[in-house]
N, C-alpha and C positions, 0 to 999 in steps of 0.2 A: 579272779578270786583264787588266793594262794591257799591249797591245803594241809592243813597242820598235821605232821609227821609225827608219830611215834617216837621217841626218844628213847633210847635201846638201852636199857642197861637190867641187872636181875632183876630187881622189882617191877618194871613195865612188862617183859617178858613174865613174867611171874603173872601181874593180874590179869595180864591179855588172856593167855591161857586159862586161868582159871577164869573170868567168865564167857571165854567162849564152851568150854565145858560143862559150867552149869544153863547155857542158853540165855545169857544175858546180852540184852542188845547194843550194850556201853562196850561191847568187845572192840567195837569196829568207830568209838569215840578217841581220839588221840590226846585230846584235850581234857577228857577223864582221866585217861589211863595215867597221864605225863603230870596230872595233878598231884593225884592219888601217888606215885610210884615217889614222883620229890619230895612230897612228905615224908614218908617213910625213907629215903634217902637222908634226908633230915636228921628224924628219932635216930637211926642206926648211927650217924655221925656223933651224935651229942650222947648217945648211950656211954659210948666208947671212949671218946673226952673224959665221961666221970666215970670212969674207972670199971661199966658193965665190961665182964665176957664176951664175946665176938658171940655165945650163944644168947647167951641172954640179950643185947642187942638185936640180933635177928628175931627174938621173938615178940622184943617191944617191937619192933621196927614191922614185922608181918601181921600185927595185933593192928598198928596201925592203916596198914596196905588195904585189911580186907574188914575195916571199922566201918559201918551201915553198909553192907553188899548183902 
């Protein structure tokens, strides 16, 4: 049995952290964290296509990351 690896980029680091900080046990799920962080890799991509700011972007895009936590 192969285990599924964190895929690194700032949104994954981003949620890992935050829920290992508020004590959430999906800290140490790869296959949350790499769900949740591509989505939001996602919004921030298509933000930015239509014309959002790099901030507004990041804010869709972190709205997304941390949406039912």
């Amino acid at each position: 049995m192969s285990k599924i690896r964190i895929e690194f980029s700032y949104f994954s680091l981003y949620l890992k952290g935050h829920l290992q900080d508020i004590g959430d046990s999906r800290a140490d799920d790869a296959e949350f964290i790499n769900e949740y962080s591509e989505r939001a890799e996602v919004e921030w991509e298509e933000c930015r296509r239509n014309g959002l700011t790099v901030d507004q972007a990041q804010e869709r895009a972190m709205s997304v990351l941390t949406s039912g936590l």
